[in-house]
N, C-alpha and C positions, 0 to 999 in steps of 0.2 A: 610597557604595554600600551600600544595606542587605542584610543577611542574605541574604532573596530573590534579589535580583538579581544577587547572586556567585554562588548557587546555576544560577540559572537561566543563567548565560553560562560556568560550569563544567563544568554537563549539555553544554550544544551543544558544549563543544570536546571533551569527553567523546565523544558520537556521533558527530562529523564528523575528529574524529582518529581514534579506534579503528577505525571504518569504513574509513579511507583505509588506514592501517596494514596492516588485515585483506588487504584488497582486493588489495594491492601483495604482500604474503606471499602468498597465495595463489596470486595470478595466476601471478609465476612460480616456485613451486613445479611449476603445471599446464603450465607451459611447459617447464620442465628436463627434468620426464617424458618430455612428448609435446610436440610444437611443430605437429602436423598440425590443431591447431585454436585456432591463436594467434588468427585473428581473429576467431573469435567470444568468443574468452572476456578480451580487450582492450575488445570492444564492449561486453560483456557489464558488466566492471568500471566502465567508463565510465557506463553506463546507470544502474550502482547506486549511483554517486556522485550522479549528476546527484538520485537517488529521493530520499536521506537530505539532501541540500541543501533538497530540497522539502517532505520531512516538516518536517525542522528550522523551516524557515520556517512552515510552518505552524501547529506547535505555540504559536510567539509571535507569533500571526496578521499575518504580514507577505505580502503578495502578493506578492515575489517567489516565493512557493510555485509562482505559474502559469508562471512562467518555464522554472524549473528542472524541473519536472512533465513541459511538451511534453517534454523529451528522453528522459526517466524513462519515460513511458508510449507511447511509439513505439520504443523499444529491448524493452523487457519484454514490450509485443504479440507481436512478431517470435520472441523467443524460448522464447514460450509457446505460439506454432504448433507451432513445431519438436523440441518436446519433447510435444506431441500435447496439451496443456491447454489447449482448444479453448473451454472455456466463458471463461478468463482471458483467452485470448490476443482473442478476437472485444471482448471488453469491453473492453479494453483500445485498441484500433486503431478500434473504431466509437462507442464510447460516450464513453470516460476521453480522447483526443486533442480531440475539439470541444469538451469540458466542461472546457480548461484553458482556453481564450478565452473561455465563458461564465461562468464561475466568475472570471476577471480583472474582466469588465464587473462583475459581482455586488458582488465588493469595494469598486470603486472606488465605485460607487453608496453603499455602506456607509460611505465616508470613509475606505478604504485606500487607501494614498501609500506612494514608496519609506522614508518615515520614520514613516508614523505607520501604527497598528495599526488594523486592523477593528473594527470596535462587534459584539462579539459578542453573541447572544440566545438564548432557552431557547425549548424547544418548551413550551406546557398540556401539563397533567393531560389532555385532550380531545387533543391531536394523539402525543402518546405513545401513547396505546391504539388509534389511528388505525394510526400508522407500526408498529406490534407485529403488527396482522393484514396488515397489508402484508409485515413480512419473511416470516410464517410462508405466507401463501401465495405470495408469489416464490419461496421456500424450495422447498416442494413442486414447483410447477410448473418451477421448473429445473432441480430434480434429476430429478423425467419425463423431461425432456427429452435432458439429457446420457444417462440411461440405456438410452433410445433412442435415440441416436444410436451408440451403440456397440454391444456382445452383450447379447442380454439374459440369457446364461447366463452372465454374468462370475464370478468367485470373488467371494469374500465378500472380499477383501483389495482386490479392485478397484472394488468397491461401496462401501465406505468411503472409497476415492481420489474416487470420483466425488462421496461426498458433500459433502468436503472442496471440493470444485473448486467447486458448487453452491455449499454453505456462503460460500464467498469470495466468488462472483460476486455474489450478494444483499447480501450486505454491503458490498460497493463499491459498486454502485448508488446505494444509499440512504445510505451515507457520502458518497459526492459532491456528489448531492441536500443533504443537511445541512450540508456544509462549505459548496459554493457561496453558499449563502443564509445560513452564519454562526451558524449552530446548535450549541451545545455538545456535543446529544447525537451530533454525528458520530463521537464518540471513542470510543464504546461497538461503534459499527460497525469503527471501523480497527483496535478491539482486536481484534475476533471475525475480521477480515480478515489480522490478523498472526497469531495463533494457527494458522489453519487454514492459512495458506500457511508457514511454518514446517514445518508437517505433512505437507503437500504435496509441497514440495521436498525434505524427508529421504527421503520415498518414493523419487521419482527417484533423488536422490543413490547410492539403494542397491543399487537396482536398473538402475542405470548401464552399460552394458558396454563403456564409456571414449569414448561420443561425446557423454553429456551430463554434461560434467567440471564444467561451466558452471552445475551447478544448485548446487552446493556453493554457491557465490557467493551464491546467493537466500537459502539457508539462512540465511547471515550475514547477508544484508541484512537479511532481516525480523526474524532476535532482535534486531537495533540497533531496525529499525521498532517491534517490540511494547513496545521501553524509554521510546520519544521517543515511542506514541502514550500510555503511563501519564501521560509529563510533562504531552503535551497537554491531555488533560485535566485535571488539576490546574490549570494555567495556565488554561483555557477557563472552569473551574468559578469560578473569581473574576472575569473577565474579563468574566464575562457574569449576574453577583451582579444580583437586581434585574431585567434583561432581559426580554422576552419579546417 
């Protein structure tokens, strides 16, 4: 086994041990406290197992990613209702849940098997500048939109939340869009998708008044997420050498 590949099977026990770890301290930390919201934050742990299985796998483009995903993005819908992140939570249960069976079909088309990897591809010079005015006006038009769905005299601290939410939601879109079809550049979007949800859930977290104990969990989820989507890329960036 070369260099690389202790590397690369060191990361994954690396993110999928520390994650479980985290997940298990945490959970009943939040349980010893308070036990009035056991099942949601048992669900909650569960779902973000199921998420980082999924990254995981995808970073070393293996399809079990769509597997492990349906669970991840039918848990995290649910609990992005309930915690009022309404742009996440709709993306997540209308868009991210049918787009684990079409993104399955996608791979497999690509020559992804329980053992062998995706043929990964690059987007041109011509569809990069395509997909750039594509986020920037999904960007705009969904942050319209969440901002009218809510006050439009929000503080300026909630306006930043919102654009965060926006920020995320465009970013998964069109990370999905790229992953489904095998595109390296999805990893520039799942970064800008972990960043901001990171930011997101600190929000929450803080502003918590002990019924969304449950967000702390995301917190951790996605600094594991923002570390395994760096890998992905690295890993993607040779995978897909030559591609297009």
């Amino acid at each position: 086994m070369n260099n690389e590949k202790k590397f690369d099977k060191w990361f994954n026990v690396f993110i999928l041990g520390g994650m479980t770890l985290v997940m298990i301290v945490t959970t009943a930390i939040q349980l010893a406290r308070d036990d009035s919201g056991a099942a949601m934050l048992l669900v909650a742990a569960f779902g973000s197992l199921m998420g980082v299985l999924s990254t995981v796998c995808s970073a070393n483009a293996r399809i079990l990613t769509f597997l492990f995903g349906f669970f991840d993005v039918t848990i995290y819908g649910v609990m992005c209702f309930l915690s009022h992140n309404y742009g996440n939570g709709a993306l997540h249960l209308a868009y991210f849940l049918p787009m684990q069976f079409i993104g399955f079909w996608q791979w497999r088309r690509r020559g992804a098997s329980s053992g062998t990897g995706v043929r990964a591809r690059r987007l041109t010079a011509r569809q990069r500048i395509l997909w750039g005015f594509v986020f920037l006006a999904g960007l705009a038009a969904t942050y319209f939109v969440l901002v009218n769905v809510g006050e439009r005299e929000a503080a300026s601290v909630v306006k930043t939340a919102i654009f965060m939410d926006a920020f995320s939601t465009i970013c998964n879109i069109i990370g999905q869009l790229l992953m489904s079809t095998a595109y390296m550049e999805q990893w520039f979007f799942w970064i800008g998708v972990n960043v901001a949800s990171v930011a997101m859930w600190t929000a929450t977290a803080s502003a918590s008044s002990g019924s969304d104990d449950y967000a702390f969990i995301y917190v951790v989820k996605y600094s594991f997420y923002l570390l395994n989507s760096l890998n992905g890329l690295r890993i993607w960036l040779k995978l897909s050498r030559g591609e297009s």
